[in-house]
Every structure is written in structure tokens, then in C-alpha cells.
C-alpha positions as a printed NumPy array, in Angstrom:
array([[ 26.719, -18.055, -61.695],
       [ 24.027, -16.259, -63.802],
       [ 21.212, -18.442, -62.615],
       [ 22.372, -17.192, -58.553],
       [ 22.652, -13.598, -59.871],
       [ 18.796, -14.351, -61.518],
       [ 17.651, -15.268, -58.607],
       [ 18.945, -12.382, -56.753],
       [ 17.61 ,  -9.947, -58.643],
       [ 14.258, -11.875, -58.51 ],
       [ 14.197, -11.363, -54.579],
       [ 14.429,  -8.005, -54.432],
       [ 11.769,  -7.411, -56.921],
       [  9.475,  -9.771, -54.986],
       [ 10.832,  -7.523, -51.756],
       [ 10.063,  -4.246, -53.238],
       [  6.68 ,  -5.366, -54.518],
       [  6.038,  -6.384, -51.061],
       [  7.036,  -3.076, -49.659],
       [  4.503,  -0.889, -51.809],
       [  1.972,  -3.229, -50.823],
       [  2.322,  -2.575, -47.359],
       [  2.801,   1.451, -47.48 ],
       [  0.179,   2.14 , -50.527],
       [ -3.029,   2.902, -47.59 ],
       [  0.202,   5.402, -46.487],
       [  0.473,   7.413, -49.473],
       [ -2.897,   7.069, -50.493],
       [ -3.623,   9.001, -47.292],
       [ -0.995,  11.43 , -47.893],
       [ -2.687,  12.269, -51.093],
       [ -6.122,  12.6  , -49.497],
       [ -4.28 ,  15.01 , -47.307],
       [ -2.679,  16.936, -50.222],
       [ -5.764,  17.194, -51.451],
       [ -7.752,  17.986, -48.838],
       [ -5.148,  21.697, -47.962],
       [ -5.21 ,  22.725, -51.603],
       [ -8.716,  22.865, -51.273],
       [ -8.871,  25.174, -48.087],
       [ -6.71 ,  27.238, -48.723],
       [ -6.614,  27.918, -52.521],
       [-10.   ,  27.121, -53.819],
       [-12.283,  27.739, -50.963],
       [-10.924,  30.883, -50.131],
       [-11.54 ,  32.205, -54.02 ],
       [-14.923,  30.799, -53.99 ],
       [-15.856,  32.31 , -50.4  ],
       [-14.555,  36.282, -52.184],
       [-16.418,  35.441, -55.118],
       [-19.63 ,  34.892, -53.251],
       [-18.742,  38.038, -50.865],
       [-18.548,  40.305, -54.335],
       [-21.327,  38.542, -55.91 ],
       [-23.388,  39.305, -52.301],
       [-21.89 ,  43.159, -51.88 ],
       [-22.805,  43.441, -56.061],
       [-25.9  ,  42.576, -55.078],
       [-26.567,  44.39 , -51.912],
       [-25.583,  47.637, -53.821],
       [-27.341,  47.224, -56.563],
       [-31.276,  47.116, -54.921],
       [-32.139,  48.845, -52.004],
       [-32.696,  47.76 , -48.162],
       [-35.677,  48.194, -46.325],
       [-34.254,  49.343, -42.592],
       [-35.893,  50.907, -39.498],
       [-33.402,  54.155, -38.532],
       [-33.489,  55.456, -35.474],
       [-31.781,  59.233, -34.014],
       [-29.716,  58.949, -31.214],
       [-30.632,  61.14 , -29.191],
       [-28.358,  63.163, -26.511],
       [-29.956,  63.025, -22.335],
       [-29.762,  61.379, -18.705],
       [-28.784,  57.375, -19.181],
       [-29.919,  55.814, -15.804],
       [-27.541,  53.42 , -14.686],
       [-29.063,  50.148, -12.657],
       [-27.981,  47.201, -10.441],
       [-30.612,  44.186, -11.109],
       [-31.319,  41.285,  -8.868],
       [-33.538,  38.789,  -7.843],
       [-34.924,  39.745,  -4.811],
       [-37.474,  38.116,  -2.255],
       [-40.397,  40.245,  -0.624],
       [-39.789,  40.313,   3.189],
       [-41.816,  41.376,   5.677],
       [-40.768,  43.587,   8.552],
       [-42.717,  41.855,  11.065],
       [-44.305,  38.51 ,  11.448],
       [-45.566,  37.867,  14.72 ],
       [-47.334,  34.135,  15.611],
       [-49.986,  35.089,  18.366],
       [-49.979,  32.495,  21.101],
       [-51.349,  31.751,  24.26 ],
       [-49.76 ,  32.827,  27.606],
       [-52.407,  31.11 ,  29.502],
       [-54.089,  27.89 ,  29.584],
       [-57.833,  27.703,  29.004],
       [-60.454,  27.232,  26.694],
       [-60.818,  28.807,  23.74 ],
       [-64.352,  30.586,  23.677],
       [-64.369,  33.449,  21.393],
       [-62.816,  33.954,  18.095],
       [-63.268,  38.089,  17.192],
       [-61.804,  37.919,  13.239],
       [-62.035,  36.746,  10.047],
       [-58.865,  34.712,   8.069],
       [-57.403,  37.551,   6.011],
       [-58.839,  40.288,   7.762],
       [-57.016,  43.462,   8.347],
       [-55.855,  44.429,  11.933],
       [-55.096,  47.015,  13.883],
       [-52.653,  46.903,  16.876],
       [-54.913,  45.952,  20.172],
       [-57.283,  44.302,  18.134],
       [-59.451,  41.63 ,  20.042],
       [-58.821,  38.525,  18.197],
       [-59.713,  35.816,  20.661],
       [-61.195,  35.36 ,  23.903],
       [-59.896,  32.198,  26.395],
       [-62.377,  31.434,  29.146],
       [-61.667,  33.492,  32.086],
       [-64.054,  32.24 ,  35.429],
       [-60.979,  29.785,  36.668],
       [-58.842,  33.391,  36.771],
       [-61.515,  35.386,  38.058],
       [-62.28 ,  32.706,  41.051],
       [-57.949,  32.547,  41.575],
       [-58.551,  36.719,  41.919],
       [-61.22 ,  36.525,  44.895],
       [-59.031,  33.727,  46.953],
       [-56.243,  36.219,  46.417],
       [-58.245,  39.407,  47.574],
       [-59.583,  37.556,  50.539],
       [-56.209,  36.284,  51.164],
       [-55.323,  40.32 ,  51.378],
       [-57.803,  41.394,  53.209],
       [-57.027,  39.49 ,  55.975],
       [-53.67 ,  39.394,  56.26 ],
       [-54.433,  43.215,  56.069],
       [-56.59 ,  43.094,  58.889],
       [-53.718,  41.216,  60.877],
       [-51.226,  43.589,  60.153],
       [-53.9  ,  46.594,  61.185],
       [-54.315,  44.62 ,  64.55 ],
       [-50.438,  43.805,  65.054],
       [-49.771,  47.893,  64.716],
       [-51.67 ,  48.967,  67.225],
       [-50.221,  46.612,  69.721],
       [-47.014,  47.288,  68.944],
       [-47.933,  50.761,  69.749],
       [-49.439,  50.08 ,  72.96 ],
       [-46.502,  47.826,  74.107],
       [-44.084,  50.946,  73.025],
       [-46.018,  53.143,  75.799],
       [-45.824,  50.269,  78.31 ],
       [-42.481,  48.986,  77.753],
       [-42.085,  53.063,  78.501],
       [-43.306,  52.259,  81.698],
       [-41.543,  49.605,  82.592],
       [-44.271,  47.576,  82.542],
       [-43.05 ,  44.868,  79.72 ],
       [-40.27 ,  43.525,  78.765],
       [-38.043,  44.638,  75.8  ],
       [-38.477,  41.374,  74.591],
       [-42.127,  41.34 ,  74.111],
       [-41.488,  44.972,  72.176],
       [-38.694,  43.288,  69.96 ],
       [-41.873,  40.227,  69.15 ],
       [-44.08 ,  42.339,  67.822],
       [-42.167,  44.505,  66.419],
       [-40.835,  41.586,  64.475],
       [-44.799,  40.376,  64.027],
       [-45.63 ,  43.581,  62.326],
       [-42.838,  42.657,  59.347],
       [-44.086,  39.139,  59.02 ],
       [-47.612,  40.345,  58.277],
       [-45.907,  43.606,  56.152],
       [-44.431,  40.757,  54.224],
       [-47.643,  38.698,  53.935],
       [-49.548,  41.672,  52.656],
       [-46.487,  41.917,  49.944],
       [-47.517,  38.535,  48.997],
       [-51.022,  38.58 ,  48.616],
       [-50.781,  41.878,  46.931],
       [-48.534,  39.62 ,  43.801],
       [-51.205,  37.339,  43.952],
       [-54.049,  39.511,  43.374],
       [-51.663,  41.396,  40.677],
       [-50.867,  37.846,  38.94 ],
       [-54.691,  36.698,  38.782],
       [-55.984,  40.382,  37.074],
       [-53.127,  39.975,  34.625],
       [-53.86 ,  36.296,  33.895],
       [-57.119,  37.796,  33.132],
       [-55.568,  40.411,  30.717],
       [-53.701,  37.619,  29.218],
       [-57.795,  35.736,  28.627],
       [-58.389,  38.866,  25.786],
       [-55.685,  37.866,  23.079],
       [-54.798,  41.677,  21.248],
       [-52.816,  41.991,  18.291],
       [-49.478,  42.772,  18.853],
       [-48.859,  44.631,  15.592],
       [-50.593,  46.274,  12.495],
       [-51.265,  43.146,   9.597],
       [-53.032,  40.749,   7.87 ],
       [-53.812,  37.573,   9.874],
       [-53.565,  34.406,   8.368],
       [-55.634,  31.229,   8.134],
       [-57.121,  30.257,  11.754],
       [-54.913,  27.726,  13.53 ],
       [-56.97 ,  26.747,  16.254],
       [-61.129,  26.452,  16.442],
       [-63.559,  28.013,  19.394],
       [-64.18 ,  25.073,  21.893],
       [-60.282,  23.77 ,  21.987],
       [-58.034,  23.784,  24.768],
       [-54.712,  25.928,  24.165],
       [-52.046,  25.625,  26.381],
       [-48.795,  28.791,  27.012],
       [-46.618,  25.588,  26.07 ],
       [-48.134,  25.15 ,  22.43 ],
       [-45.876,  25.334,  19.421],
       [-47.852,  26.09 ,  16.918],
       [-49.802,  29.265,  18.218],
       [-53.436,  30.343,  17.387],
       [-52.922,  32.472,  14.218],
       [-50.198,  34.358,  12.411],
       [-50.33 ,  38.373,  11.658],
       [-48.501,  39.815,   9.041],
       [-47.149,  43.023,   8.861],
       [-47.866,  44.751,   5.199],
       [-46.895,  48.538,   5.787],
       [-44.248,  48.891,   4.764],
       [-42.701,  46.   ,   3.021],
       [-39.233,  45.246,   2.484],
       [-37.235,  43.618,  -0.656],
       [-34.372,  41.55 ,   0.1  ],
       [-32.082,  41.214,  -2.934],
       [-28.259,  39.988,  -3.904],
       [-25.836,  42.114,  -5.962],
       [-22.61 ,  40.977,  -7.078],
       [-19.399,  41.795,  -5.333],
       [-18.482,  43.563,  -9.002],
       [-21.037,  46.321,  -8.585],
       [-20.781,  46.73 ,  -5.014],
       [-18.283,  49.539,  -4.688],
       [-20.549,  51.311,  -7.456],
       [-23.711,  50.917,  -5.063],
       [-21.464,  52.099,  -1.799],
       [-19.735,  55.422,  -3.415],
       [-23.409,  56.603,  -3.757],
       [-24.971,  54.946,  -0.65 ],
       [-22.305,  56.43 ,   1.451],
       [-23.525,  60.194,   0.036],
       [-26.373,  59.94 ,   2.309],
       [-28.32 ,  60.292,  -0.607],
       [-31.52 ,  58.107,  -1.162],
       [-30.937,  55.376,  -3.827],
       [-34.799,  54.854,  -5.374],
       [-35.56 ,  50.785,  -5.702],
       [-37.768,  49.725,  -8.337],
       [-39.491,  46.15 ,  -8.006],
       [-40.999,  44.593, -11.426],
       [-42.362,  41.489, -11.953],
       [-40.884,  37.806, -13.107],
       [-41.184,  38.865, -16.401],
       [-40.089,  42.557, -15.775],
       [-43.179,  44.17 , -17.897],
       [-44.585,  45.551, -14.842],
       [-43.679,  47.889, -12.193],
       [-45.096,  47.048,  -8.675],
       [-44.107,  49.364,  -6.546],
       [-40.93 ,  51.772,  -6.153],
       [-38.959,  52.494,  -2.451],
       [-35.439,  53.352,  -1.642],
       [-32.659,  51.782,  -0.497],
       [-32.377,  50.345,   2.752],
       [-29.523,  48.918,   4.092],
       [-26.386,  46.865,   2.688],
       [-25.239,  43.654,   4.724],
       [-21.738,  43.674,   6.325],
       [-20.577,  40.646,   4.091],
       [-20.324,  38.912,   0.764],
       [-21.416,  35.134,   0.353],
       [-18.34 ,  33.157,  -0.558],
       [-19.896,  30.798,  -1.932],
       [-22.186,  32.585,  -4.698],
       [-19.899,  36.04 ,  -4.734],
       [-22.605,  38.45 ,  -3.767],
       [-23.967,  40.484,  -1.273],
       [-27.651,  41.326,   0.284],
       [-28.971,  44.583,   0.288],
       [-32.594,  45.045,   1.797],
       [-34.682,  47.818,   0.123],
       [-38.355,  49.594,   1.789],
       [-41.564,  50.352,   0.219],
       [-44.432,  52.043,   1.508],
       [-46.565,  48.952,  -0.159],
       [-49.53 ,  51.701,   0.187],
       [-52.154,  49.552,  -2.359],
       [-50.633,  45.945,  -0.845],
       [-48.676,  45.105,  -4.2  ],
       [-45.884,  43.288,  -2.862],
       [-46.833,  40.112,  -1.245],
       [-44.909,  38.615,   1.587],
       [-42.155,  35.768,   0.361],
       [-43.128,  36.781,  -3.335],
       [-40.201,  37.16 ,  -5.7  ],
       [-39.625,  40.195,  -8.093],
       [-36.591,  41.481,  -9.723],
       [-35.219,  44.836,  -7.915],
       [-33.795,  47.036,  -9.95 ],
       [-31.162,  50.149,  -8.076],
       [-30.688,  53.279,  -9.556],
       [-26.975,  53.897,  -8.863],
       [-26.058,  56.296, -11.25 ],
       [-27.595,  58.799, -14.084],
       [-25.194,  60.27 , -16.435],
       [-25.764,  63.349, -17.837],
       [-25.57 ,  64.415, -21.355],
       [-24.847,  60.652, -22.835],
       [-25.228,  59.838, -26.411],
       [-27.712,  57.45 , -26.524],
       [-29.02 ,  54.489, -29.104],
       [-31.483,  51.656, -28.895],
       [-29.587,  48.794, -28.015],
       [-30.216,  46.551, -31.075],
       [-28.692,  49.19 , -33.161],
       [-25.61 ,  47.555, -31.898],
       [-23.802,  44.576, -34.163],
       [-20.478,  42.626, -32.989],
       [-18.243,  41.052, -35.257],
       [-14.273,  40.187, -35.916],
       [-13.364,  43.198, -35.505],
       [-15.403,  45.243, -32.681],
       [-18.392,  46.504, -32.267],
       [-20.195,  48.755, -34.611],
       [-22.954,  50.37 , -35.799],
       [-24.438,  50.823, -39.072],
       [-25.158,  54.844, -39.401],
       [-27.333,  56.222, -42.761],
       [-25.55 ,  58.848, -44.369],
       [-27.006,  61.709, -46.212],
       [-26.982,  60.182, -49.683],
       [-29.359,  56.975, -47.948],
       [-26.28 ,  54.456, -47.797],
       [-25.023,  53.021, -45.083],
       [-21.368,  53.239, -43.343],
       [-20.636,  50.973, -40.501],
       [-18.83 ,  53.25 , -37.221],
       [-16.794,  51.346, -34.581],
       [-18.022,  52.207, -31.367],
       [-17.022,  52.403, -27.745],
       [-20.355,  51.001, -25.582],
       [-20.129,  52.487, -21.941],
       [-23.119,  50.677, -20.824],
       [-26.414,  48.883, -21.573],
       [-29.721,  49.252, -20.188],
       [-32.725,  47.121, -21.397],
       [-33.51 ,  48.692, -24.952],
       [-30.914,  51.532, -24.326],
       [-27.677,  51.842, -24.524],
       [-24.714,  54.652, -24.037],
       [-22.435,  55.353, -26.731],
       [-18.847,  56.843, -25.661],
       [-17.432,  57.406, -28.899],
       [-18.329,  56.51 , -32.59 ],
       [-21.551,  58.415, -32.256],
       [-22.811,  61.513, -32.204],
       [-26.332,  63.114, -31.025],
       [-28.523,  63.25 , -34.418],
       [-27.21 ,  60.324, -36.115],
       [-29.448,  57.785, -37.942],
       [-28.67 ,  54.152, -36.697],
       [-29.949,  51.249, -38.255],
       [-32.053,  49.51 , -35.929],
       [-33.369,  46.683, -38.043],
       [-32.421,  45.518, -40.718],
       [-28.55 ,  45.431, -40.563],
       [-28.282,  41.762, -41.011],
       [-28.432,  42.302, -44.59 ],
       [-26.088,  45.262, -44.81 ],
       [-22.618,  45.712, -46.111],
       [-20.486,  49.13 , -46.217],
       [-21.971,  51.064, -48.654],
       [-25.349,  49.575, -49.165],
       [-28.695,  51.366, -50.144],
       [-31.321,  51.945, -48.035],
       [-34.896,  52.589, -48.013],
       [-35.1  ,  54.048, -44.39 ],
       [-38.528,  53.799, -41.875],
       [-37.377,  56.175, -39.119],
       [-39.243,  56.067, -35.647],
       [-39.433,  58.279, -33.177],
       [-36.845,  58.667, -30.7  ],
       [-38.106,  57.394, -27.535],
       [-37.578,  59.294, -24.308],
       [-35.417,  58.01 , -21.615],
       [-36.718,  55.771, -19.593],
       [-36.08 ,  55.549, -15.61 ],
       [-36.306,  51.256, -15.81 ],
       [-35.941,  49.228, -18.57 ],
       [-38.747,  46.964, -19.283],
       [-37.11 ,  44.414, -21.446],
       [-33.945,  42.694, -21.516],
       [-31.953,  44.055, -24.172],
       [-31.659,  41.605, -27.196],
       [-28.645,  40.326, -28.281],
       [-27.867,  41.374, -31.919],
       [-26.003,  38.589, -34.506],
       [-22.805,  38.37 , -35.026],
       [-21.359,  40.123, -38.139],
       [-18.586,  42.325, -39.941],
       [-18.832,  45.147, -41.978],
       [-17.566,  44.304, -44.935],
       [-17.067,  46.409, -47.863],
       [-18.618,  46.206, -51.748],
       [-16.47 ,  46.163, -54.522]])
């Protein structure tokens, strides 16, 4: 009896030994994990405010070189910015309406036309020979009707008589409108031949620039040629065809339905320079589904030729200007956690950080709806190392004027808080 209960009791220790064997990689885990969550949120958290107050301690304690800046109170110009592609208004390829040889070429590539222009010459003896069959094809037929006339009269006077018939009166009378009609004809043909002979002096249709030459002196063209003899393109004025988004559309049609002329400035790639500036055009009468916008075609004078057919530029329409906005250089601005702010120097040369309402950014500029006043001194660089309260050495600058286009993008400022020394 006591060996069977010996051996009992030997199995289950063998059992349970077996048992922590298999779940030890469970708990050692579950310590891990213990470990792991008293770390992040008890000891990390204390280190993470000690280095805050040991940062904010510091930050108080030595002063901050910063840039200030005033804002300033005045017109913010509002704009709508897209990529737009110079179009021109005309572009005309010149081709022949007759068949010939070319003989005479009256231009240089690039040069700059007038309309009626001679550009080109086709050979014109095979038009002028066509126009002296057709004139002697008039002149007799004239000749015939002449003669025909004046028999008709004379058979009036004897058919008076009684001395024809009235069917030799109804014959020529019916002889006279066959050779009317005959003269009718010959009179198109000499009118076709002197215009196939306008048709030899190739003008320019329009006022442009004409492009490389297509076709040399000494070829044969042809009315049914594709490819034409040379292409002019119109330069004054220029358009700017450009897509807005469907989001600022009703913005650009509660002005553009005014009446009022909505000035459209074009800047380069790299929007440093202006080009050129024109007004608003048109709007098209639909929005592309598949990239949400809509067109809207612009018109410049192009006076000195700086827009460049098919050249790309970014368009920039003035849609609004508010009046008497409080107004900031845009990397005064800093986002964080909680909002946006700004950092604003106080009298005593430390600095407080204001939440702020943005109504709207414009390159380097932006409008400040409330948190700001006009006069203010905004930290413009420099904040990254700021915390509520800090010292600061200022460098201000002189409030810029404001500016009808921005020239730059404006730059996005670092994330941060304003957080407060102890």
C-alpha cells in the first residue's frame, strides 16, 4: 500500500515538473511584458519631464538669438495658382490651293509677318495660258450672241409682216439664251483662271511668326498636300490656358460674374520671375471628372514676346484683396498638439506663444484672423528653440510691403508645442 501511494505521489511530481517546462517561454514572456509597461509609463514619462525642465531651465537661463518681425496691418491679395500652358490664339498652316511649282520663297524662318505678306510664289504661265483660252473662248461666244440679237430683231419686224413663221421667231429667240448662257460660262472660266492666278502669290493669312520652311524653291506642291508649306504663329496677344480646382471655383465666379476684370499673373517654373501680367479671359462650361478641375483661359498683350507658344508657366488669379488684414510672414507660423501659434516678444524681451486663427496663406505672407494684432513682434526665426517664457536677443527686420504675387512658396515651419518653463 505505501509503495502504490509512493509512486503516486512520484507521478504527479514528474507531471508538474513537466508542466513548468512547457509554460516557462509563457511566463518568461509575460515578464518581459511586465517589464516592458512599467517602463513606458512610469519611468519614461519621469525621465522625458525631467529633460523638458532641465531644457526650459536652460532655455531661460541664456538668451535666444531670434529674427522679430511687426505685423503689419494692409490689403492681403488673395490668389488661385495653376499650371497653365501658353496658347496661341491663332495658328494657321499656309498651304497650297493650287498645284504648281514652287518658284519663289519671299521670307526668312522666324521672321515676323504681317497679314498679306508675300511669302511664296508658285509658277503661274500654265494659269496665265488657261486665262487667254478662256478670254478667247468669251470673245467669241460674245460675238455669237452680238450676231444672234440682231437677227432676232430683224425676224421680230418680219414675222410683223407676215413674212416668217412664228416658229423661226421662237428659234432664235431660243438661240439668243443658248449663247446668253455660253457667255455665262466663259465669263466663270476667265473668273476661275485670274483667281487661280491670285491663288500663285501665297499671302499670309494672319499677323505671326512663321516657322521653319517646310517645303524648298524648285518642288512641286500639290492643293491635296498634308503637310503645307510653312506654319505662322500668331504672338499678339497670347493666351494662358490653366486648371483650377472645383474648390476655388465658386470663389473665382462670385468675382468673374461682377464684370469686373480679374488681373492674371504668369511666372516662371520656378515662380522667381514675372513674365507678363493679363486678365482673365474666359471660364470653361465644365469640370474634368477625372482630375476635379476646371480650365480657365487668361489674355496677355505679350507686347515684348515673353510668353512663348506651348511654354508652361504657373498663372497666378487675383480673386480677392482684403482690406485692413493683420498680416505676418508666413514662417512666423509654428503647428503643434495643440493648434497653431505664434511666438510674440513681449516688452520685457521674452517670449509668449499666442494661438492663432490663419485665414489664409500667400507665399511668404500670411493673414492672421485672431491671436494677433497690428504692431506685434513675431518671431520669425528662431522659434525652434523657444519655450513660453524664454529670453531673447531680438534682430528685427523691416516689415516688408505687401506684395501683389508671391514669389516663393511659403515654407513649411516644424512641428512643435509651446511648452512652458518651470
Amino acid at each position: 500500500m505505501d509503495n502504490e501511494q509512493s509512486g503516486k505521489s512520484t507521478g504527479r511530481g514528474r507531471a508538474l515538473f513537466t508542466a513548468l517546462r512547457k509554460h516557462r517561454w509563457v511566463a518568461l514572456v509575460i515578464g518581459c511584458a511586465v517589464i516592458a509597461a512599467a517602463y513606458i509609463f512610469l519611468v519614461k514619462p519621469a525621465i522625458d519631464r525631467s529633460n523638458a525642465a532641465k531644457k526650459a531651465n536652460s532655455s531661460q537661463g541664456r538668451v535666444m538669438p531670434v529674427t522679430v518681425t511687426p505685423a503689419r496691418q494692409g490689403d492681403f491679395y488673395v490668389y488661385v495658382n495653376g499650371l497653365g500652358t501658353v496658347t496661341p490664339i491663332s495658328t494657321v498652316t499656309v498651304r497650297s490651293r493650287v498645284d504648281g511649282q514652287l518658284m519663289e520663297v519671299h521670307y526668312k524662318e522666324g521672321q515676323l509677318v504681317k497679314k498679306g505678306d508675300l511669302l511664296a510664289l508658285i509658277d503661274t504661265r500654265p494659269f496665265k495660258v488657261q486665262l487667254e483660252q478662256a478670254e478667247g473662248q468669251l470673245a467669241r461666244d460674245q460675238a455669237l450672241l452680238a450676231n444672234a440679237r440682231v437677227d432676232l430683231e430683224r425676224y421680230k419686224v418680219l414675222w410683223q409682216k407676215d413674212s416668217i413663221s412664228k416658229q423661226q421667231l421662237d428659234t432664235q429667240a431660243a438661240l439668243v439664251k443658248q449663247y446668253e448662257g455660253a457667255v455665262k460660262v466663259d465669263q466663270g472660266l476667265v473668273d476661275n483662271a485670274k483667281l487661280q492666278l491670285v491663288y500663285c502669290r501665297i499671302t499670309s493669312p494672319i499677323a505671326g511668326r512663321v516657322g521653319l520652311r517646310l517645303v524648298d524653291p524648285g518642288n512641286m506642291v500639290r492643293a491635296a498636300d498634308t503637310n503645307g508649306l510653312m506654319v505662322i504663329t500668331q504672338l499678339q496677344p497670347m493666351t494662358v490656358v490653366f486648371p483650377v480646382t472645383e474648390g476655388s471655383l465658386q470663389q473665382v465666379l462670385r468675382r468673374f460674374r461682377t464684370g469686373a476684370q480679374m488681373p492674371v499673373d504668369a511666372y516662371d517654373r520656378e515662380q522667381k520671375e514675372k513674365l507678363a501680367a493679363g486678365v482673365l479671359q474666359t471660364i470653361d462650361n465644365q469640370i474634368d471628372t477625372g482630375t476635379g478641375t476646371v480650365k480657365l483661359k487668361a489674355v496677355f498683350p505679350n507686347k515684348e514676346s515673353e510668353l512663348f507658344p506651348n511654354q508652361f508657366v504657373n498663372a497666378k488669379l487675383l480673386v480677392d484683396i482684403r482690406a485692413g488684414a493683420t498680416i505676418v510672414p508666413s514662417s512666423a507660423i509654428r503647428r503643434g498638439p495643440q493648434g497653431t501659434f505664434i511666438y510674440v516678444m513681449k516688452q520685457d524681451r521674452t517670449v509668449t506663444a499666442r494661438k492663432v486663427v490663419v485665414d489664409d496663406i500667400q507665399g511668404e505672407d500670411a493673414s492672421i484672423k485672431e491671436g494677433i494684432t497690428p504692431g506685434d513682434k513675431v518671431v520669425t526665426d528662431g522659434a525652434e528653440r523657444l519655450v513660453e517664457g524664454a529670453k531673447v536677443a531680438p534682430k528685427s527686420t523691416t516689415a516688408e510691403t505687401p506684395k501683389e504675387g508671391a514669389k516663393a512658396a511659403p515654407k513649411s515651419a516644424p512641428a512643435e508645442t509651446p511648452r512652458k518653463g518651470r
